[in-house]
C-alpha positions as CSV (number, residue, x, y, z in Angstrom):
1,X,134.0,-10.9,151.2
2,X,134.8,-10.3,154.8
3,X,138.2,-11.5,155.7
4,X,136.5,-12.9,159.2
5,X,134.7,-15.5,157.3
6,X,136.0,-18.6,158.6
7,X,135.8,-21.6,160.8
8,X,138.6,-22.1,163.5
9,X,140.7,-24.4,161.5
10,X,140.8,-22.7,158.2
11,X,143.7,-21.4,157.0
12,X,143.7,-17.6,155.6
13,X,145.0,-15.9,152.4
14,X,148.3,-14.2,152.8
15,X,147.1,-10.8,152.9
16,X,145.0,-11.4,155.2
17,X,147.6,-11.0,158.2
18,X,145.4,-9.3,160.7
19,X,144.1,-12.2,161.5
20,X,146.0,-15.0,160.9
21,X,149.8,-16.2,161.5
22,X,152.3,-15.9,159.3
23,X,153.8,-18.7,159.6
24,X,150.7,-21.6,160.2
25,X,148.2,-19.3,157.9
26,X,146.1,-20.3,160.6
27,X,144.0,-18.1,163.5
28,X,146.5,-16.2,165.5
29,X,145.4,-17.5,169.4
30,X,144.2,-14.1,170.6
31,X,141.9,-13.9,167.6
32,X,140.3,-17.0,168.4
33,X,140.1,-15.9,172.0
34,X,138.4,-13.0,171.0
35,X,136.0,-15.3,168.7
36,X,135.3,-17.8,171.7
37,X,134.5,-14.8,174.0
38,X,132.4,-12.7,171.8
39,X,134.6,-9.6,171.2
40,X,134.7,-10.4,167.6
41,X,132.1,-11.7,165.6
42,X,133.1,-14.2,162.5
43,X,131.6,-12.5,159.4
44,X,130.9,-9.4,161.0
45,X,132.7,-5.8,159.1
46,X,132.3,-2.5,160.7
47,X,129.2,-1.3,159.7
48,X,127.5,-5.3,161.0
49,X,129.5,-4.4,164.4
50,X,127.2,-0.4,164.6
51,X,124.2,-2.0,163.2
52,X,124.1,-4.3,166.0
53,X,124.6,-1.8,168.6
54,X,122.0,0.5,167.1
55,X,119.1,-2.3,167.2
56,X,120.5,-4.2,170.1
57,X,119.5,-2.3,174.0
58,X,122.6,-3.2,175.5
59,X,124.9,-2.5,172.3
60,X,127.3,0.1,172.3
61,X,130.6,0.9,170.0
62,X,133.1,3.7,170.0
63,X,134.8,4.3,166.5
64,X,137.8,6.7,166.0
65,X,138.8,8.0,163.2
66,X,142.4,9.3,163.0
67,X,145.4,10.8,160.9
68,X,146.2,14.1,159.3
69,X,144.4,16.8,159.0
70,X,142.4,16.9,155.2
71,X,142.6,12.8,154.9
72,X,138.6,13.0,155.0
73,X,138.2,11.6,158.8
74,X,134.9,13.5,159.2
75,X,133.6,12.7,156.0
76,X,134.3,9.5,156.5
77,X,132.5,8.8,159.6
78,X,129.5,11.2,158.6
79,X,129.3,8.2,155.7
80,X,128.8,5.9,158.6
81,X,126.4,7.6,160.5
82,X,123.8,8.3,157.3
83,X,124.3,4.4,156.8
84,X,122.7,4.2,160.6
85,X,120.3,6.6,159.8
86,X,119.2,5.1,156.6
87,X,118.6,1.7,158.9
88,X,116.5,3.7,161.6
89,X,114.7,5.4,158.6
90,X,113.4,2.2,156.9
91,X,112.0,0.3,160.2
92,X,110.2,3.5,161.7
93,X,108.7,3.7,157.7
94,X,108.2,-0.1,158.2
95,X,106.2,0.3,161.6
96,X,104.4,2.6,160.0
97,X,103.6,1.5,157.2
98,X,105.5,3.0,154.6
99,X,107.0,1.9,151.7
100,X,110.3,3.0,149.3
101,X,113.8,4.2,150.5
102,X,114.4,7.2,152.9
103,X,114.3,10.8,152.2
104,X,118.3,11.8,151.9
105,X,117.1,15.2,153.4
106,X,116.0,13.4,156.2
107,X,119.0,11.1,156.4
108,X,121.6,13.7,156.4
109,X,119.4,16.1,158.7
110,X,120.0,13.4,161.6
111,X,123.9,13.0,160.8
112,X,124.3,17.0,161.1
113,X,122.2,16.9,164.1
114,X,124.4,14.8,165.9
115,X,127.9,16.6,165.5
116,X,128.7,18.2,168.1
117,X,132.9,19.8,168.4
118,X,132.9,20.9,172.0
119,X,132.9,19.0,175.9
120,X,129.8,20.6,176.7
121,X,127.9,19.8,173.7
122,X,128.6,16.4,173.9
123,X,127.1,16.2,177.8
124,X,124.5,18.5,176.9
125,X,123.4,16.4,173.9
126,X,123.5,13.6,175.9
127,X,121.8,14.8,179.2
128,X,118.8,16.0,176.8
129,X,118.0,12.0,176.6
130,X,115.3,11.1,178.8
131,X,115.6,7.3,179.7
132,X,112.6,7.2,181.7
133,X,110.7,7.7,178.1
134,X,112.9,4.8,176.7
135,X,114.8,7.4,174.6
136,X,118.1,6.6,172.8
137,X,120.2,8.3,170.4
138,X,121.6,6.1,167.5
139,X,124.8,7.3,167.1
140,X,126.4,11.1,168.0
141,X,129.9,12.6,166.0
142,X,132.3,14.2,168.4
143,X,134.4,16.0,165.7
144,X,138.1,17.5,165.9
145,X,137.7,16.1,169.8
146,X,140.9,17.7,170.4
147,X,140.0,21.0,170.0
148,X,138.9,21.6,173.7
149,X,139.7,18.4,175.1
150,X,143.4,16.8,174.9
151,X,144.8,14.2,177.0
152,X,146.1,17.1,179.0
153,X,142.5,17.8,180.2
154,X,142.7,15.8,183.3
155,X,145.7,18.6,184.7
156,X,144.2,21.7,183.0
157,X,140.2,21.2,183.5
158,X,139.4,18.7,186.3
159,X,135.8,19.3,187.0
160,X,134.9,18.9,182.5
161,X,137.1,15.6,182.8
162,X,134.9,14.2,185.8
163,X,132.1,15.0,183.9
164,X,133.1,13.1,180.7
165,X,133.9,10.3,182.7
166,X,130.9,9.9,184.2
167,X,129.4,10.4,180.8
168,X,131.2,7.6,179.4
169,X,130.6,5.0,182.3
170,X,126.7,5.3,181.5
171,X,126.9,6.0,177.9
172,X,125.3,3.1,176.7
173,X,121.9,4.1,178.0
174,X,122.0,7.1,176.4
175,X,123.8,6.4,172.9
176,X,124.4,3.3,171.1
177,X,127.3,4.7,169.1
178,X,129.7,7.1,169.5
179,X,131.8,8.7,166.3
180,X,135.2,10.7,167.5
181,X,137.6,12.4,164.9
182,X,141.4,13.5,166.1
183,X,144.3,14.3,163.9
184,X,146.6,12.4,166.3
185,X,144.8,9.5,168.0
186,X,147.6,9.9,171.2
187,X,146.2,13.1,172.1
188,X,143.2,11.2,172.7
189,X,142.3,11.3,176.8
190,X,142.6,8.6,178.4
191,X,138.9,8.2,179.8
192,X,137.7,8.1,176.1
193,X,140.9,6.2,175.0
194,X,139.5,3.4,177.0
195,X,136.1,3.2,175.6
196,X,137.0,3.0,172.1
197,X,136.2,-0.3,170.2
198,X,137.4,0.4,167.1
199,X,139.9,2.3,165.1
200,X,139.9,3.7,161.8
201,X,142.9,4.9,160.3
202,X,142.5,7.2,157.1
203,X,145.1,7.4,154.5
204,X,145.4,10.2,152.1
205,X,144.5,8.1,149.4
206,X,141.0,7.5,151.1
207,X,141.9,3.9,151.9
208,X,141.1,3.1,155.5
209,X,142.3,0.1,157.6
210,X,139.7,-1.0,160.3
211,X,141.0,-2.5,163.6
212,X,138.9,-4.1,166.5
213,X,139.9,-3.4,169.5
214,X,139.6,-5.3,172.7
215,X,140.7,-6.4,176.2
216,X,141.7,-10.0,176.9
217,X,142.3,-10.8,180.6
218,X,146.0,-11.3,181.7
219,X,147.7,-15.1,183.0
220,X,150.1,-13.8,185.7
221,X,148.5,-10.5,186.7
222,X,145.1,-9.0,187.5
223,X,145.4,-6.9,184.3
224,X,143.9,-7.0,180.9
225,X,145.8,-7.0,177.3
226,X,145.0,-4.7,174.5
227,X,144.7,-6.4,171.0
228,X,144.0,-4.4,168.0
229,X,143.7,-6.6,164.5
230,X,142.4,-5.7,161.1
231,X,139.2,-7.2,160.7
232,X,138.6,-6.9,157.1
233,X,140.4,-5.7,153.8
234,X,141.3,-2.3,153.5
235,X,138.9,-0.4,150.8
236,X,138.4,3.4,149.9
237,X,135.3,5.7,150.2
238,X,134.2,8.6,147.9
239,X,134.6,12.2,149.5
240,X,131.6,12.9,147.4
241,X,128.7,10.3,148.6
242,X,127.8,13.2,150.9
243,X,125.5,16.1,149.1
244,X,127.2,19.0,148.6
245,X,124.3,20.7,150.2
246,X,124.7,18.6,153.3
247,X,128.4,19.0,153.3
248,X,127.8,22.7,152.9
249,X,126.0,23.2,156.0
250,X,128.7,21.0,157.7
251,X,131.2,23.2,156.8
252,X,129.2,26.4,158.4
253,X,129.3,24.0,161.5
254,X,132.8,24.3,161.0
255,X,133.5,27.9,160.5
256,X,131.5,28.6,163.4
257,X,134.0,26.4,165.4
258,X,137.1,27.8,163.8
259,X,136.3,31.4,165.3
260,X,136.0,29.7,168.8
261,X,139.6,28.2,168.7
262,X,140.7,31.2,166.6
263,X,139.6,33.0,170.5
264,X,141.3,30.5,172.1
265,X,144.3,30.8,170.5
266,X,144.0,34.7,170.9
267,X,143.4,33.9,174.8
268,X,146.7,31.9,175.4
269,X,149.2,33.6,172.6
270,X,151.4,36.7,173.5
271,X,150.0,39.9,174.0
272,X,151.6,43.6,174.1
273,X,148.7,45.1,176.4
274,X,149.6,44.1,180.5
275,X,146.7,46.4,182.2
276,X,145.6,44.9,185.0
277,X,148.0,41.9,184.7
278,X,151.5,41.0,186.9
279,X,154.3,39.7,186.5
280,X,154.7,35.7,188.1
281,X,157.5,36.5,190.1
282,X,155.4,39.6,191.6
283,X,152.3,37.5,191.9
284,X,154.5,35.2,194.3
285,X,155.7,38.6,196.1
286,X,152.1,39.0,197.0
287,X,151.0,35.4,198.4
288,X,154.1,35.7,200.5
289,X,152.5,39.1,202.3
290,X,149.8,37.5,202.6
291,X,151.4,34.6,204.8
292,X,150.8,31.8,201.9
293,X,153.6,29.4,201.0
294,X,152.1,28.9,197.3
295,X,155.6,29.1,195.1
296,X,155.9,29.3,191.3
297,X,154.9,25.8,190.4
298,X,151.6,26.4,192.4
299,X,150.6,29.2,190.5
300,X,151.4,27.6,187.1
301,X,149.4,24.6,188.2
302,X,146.2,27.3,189.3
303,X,146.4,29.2,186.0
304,X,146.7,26.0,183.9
305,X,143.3,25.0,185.7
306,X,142.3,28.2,184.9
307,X,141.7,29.4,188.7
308,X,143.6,32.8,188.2
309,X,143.5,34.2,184.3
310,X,146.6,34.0,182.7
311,X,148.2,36.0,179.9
312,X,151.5,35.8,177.9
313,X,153.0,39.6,178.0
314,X,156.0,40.2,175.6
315,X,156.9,36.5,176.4
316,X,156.2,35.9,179.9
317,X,153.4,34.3,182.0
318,X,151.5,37.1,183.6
319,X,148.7,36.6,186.1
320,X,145.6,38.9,186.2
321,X,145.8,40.7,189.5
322,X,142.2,40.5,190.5
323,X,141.5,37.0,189.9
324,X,145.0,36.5,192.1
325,X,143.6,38.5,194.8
326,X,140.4,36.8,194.4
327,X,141.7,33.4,195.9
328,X,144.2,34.8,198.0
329,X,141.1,36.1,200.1
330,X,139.1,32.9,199.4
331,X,142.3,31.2,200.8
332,X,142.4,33.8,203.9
333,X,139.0,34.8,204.9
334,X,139.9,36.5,207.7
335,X,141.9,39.6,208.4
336,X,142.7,42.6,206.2
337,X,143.9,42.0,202.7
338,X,147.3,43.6,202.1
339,X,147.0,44.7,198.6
340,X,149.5,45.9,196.6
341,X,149.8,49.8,196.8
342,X,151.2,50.6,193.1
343,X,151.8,47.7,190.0
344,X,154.1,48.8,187.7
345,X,153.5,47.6,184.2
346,X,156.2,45.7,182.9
């Protein structure tokens, strides 16, 4: 039984300390806030909450699954989604007709279709909806978000953060609910950090806590309050619900994503070979004949935001020359550009 089964004035079993006092055993007040303004639903568990926003036009719920790497986060959520698609399955074979449970090939053919791993993806998949034709995707699974977007985005990559901001300010037309994985949920950016409804915490064990999350408005200041409480019992899933087929193919999904951060990480880590690349301190050598004021800090902050390549060389940041001289001249425009004679490789 759900824990959120109650009327107002019932008191609560003492377990049951997400919702209820202490003390009083009794509602805590922010819970019956939440209750009088609709952000929680008495009765409701998690998978009532996504069923609603799958089948309801305005619905829409962000879930994020968090902790460790190997806890089972993405199997976890994947176990979600095929619960979605198993809904979606049986009314389209009710509309038409049809009769007995889904096809599991079909189920988990919609769950692998809707991972995606990188920024992109996720626009891509999502700009692929055509609203004009009334479409809407159930549910899509942003796995290991964190691989190319970290709360550090908004510094390193303004332009893909803009983009997933606007994303997420419209999302609800496009996707009813969104699935996000992340070892360490405060590396989450903020833009999505602010969307997210709930929050699924998975243990080692396989036991996973369940908070909802919402925003209550504040007494002395225009603000709003962030409250979090466990919404039913804590219970624990089976790694092995999913086909091994199905998880097979998953894991392709995942060695094909591997090798991209495996190229990332090659990208940023230290490399012997300097051809074509210069030293920081030289780099500022060269804005200075050139007549700009850029300094150190302000050619960190361009290679971060990957405006001039960067390399680490035996330790130290390098810059690649031609990309430099690239915006040096897009910074000039006019005049001769005073380039350097001879490098030397350090």
């Amino acid at each position: 039984m759900c824990v959120c089964e109650y009327k107002l004035t019932e008191t609560a079993p003492a377990q049951d300390s997400g919702l209820y006092d202490h003390l009083t055993k009794k509602l805590k007040r922010f819970v019956q806030v939440g209750v009088e303004y609709g952000m929680i639903t008495p009765g409701h568990e998690l998978d009532d909450y996504l069923r609603d926003a799958v089948f309801d036009p305005s619905g829409f719920e962000c879930v994020v699954a968090h902790n460790q790497q190997g806890v089972g986060k993405s199997n976890r959520v994947m176990q979600a989604a095929a619960k979605l698609a198993r809904l979606r399955i049986r009314r389209e074979m009710k509309e038409n007709g049809g009769i007995g449970p889904p096809k599991e090939h079909e189920v988990w053919d919609r769950v692998l279709q809707s991972l995606v791993f990188t920024p992109s993806d996720f626009v891509k998949k999502l700009e692929q909806i055509n609203l004009e034709e009334g479409e809407r995707l159930d549910f899509i699974i942003w796995d290991d978000i964190q691989l190319e977007y970290t709360s550090s985005s908004f510094k390193t990559d303004v332009d893909q953060y803009a983009a997933i901001d606007s994303m997420f300010a419209v999302i609800r037309k496009k996707v009813a609910v969104v699935f996000i994985t992340i070892p360490n949920i405060s590396r989450l950016p903020k833009n999505v950090k602010d969307n997210v409804t709930f929050e699924l915490y998975v243990g080692k064990n396989r036991r996973v806590q369940i908070r909802k999350i919402y925003r209550l408005p504040g007494q002395r200041r225009i603000e709003s309050n962030l409250f979090k409480p466990i919404i039913q019992r804590s219970v624990s899933f089976n790694l092995f619900d999913i086909p091994p087929w199905a998880w097979e193919r998953y894991e392709v999904m995942r060695r094909d994503i591997t090798n991209i951060a495996l190229a990332n990480l090659k990208g940023a880590t230290n490399m012997e070979d300097g051809e074509g690349y210069i030293r920081l301190i030289e780099a500022v050598k060269i804005v200075k004949d050139n007549d700009l004021k850029w300094g150190i800090q302000s050619l960190q902050q361009m290679a971060s935001r990957k405006i001039i390549k960067k390399q680490l060389i035996n330790g130290e940041l390098c810059l690649e020359l031609e990309s430099l001289m690239g915006v040096i001249e897009a910074e000039t425009y006019t005049g001769p550009l005073k380039h350097p004679i001879e490098i030397k490789k350090k």
